[in-house]
C-alpha positions in Angstrom: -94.6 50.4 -24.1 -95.8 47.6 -26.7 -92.7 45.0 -28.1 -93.7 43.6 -31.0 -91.1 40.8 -32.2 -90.7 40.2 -36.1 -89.9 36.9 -37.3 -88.1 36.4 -40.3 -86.5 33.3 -41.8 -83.3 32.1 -43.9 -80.7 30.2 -45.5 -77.8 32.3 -45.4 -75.6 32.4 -41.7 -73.4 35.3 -43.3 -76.4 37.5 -44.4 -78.5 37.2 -40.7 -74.7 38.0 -39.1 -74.7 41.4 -41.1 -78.5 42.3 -40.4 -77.5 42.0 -36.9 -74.5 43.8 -36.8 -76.7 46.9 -38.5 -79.5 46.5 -36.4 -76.9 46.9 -33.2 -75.2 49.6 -34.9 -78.8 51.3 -35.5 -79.2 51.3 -31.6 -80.9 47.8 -31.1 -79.2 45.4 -28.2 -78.2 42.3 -28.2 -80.6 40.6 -26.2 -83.7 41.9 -28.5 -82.0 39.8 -31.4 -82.0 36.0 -31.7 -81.2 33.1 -34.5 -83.3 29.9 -33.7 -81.6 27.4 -35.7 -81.4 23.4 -35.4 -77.8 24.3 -37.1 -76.0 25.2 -33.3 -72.5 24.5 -34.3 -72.5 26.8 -37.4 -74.2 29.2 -35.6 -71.7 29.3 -33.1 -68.8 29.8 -35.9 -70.3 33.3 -36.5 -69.5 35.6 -33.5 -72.4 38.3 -33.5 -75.5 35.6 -34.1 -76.8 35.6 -30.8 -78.6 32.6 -30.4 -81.2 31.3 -28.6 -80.3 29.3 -26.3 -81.6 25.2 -25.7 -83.4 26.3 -22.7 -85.2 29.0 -24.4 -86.1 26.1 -27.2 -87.8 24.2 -24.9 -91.0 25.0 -23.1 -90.1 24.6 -19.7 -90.8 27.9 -18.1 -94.7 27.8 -19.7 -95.0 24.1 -18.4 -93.1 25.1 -14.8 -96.5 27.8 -14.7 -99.0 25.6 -15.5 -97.8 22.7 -13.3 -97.3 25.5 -10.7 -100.6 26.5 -11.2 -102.0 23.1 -10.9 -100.0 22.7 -7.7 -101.6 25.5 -6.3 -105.5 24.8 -6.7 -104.3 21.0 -5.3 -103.2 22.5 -2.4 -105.7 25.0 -1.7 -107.9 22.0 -2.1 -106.0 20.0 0.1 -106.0 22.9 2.6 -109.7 23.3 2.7 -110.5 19.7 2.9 -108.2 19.3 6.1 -109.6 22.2 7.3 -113.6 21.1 6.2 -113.7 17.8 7.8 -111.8 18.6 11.3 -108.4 16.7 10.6 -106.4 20.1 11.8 -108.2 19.9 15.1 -105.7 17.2 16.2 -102.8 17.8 18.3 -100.4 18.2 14.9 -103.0 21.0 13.8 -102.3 22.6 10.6 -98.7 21.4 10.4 -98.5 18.4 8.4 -101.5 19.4 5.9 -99.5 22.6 5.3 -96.2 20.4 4.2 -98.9 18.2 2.2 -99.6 21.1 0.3 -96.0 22.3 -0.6 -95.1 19.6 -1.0 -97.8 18.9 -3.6 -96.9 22.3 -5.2 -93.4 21.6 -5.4 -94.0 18.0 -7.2 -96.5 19.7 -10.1 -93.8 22.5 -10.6 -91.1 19.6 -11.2 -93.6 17.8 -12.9 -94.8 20.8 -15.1 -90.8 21.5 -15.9 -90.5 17.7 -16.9 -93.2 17.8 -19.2 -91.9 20.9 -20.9 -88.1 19.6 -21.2 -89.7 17.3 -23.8 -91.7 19.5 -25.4 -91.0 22.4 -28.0 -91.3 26.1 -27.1 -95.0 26.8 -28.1 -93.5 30.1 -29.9 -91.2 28.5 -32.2 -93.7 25.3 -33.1 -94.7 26.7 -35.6 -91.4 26.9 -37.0 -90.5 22.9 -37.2 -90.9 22.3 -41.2 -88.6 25.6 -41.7 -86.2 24.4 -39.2 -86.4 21.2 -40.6 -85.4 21.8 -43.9 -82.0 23.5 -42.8 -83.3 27.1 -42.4 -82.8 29.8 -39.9 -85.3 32.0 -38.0 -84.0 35.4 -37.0 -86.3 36.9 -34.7 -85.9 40.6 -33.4 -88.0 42.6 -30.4 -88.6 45.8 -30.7 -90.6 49.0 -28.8 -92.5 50.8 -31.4 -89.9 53.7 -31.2 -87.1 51.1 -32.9 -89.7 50.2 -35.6 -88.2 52.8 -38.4 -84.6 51.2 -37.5 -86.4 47.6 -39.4 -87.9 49.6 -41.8 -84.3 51.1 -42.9 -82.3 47.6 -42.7 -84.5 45.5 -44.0 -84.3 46.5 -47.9 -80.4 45.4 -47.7 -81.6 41.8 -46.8 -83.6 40.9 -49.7 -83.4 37.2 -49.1 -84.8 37.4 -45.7 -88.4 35.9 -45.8 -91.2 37.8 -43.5 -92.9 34.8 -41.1 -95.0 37.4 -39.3 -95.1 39.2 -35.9 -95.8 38.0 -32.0 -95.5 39.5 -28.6 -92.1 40.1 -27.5 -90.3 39.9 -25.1 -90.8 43.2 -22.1 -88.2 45.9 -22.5 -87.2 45.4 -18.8 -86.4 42.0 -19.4 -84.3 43.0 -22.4 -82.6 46.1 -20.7 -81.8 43.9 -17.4 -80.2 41.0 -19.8 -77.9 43.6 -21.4 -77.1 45.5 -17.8 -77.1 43.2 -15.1 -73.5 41.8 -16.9 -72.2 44.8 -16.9 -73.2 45.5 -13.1 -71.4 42.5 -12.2 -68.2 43.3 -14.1 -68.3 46.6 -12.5 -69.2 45.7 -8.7 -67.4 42.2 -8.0 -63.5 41.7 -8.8 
C-alpha cells in the first residue's frame, strides 16, 4: 500500500494543534503526523503537536547508509586484494584481513553518521527559508484509504498553505511506532 505524505505549512501553533486533533479523531495515528518547526519550545507548550524530533532533523540515518555502503565496497575490495596477491596464504590466513575489513566498515558508518549530524535532513531542505522566517511545516502520511479523511479536514484550515507531496513514511513503520509502546506497557511491570 502506497503512503503518500502531504506537506503543508504555517504560522499559527493553535490552528496545526486542532487539524491534528481532527485528523486523530478521523482515524489517523500519531506517528503519521509531524510539526517540523525551528520553534521547539513553543511547540512543546502545545500537548498534541507531535514533533519531529532533532534526530529525525538531521540526516544521519541517509549518511549512516551511504558511509555503510562505502564501507562495504572498501572492504570487499580489501578482501579480494588480500585474497589476489597471496597475503592470506600466511600462517594468520584470512584473520586479520577479515578485521581490516570490519573494521573499515565500521569507520565509514561512523564517518557517514558524522557527516550527516551536520547536515540537514535532505526531506526538509527544502524547507530552510519557511523555517527561517518563523513558520511551521505540518506534514501528515497517509495510505490512499485515509486520503478522504484530508479531503474532509482540510476546508476548516484555511490558513494552512499546500507545499506539495513526497514518499512517506511505510505503514509498518508507523503501526510498530504506535504499538510497540503499548506492547511494552502491557508485557514488562
Amino acid at each position: 500500500m502506497t503512503v503518500l505524505r502531504h506537506y503543508f505549512i504555517s504560522d499559527d501553533l493553535d490552528d496545526l494543534e486542532a487539524l491534528e486533533e481532527q485528523l486523530e479523531e478521523a482515524g489517523v495515528d500519531t506517528p503519521q503526523i509531524h510539526v517540523l518547526s525551528l520553534d521547539d519550545q513553543n511547540v512543546e507548550g502545545h500537548i498534541h503537536l507531535h514533533e519531529v524530533n532533532s534526530f529525525m532533523k538531521k540526516d544521519i540515518v541517509r549518511s549512516s547508509l551511504i558511509g555503510a555502503a562505502v564501507g562495504l565496497l572498501l572492504s570487499l575490495s580489501i578482501l579480494a586484494v588480500s585474497g589476489w596477491l597471496g597475503w592470506t596464504e600466511t600462517k594468520a590466513g584470512w584473520i586479520p584481513f577479515i578485521f581490516l575489513a570490519v573494521i573499515a566498515l565500521g569507520f565509514c558508518t561512523w564517518e557517514g553518521g558524522l557527516f550527516g549530524i551536520q547536515t540537514p535532513n535532505k526531506k526538509f531542505a527544502r524547507f530552510e527559508e519557511v523555517l527561517n522566517a518563523g513558520k511551521h511545516v505540518f506534514f501528515v502520511d497517509l495510505s490512499e484509504d485515509q486520503e478522504e479523511v484530508l479531503a474532509r479536514v482540510l476546508p476548516r484550515h484555511p490558513r494552512l498553505e499546500a507545499a506539495g507531496t513526497d514518499k512517506g513514511t511505510p505503514r509498518w513503520i508507523t503501526k510498530g511506532q504506535k504499538n510497540i509502546p503499548t506492547l511494552l506497557r502491557e508485557t514488562l511491570p
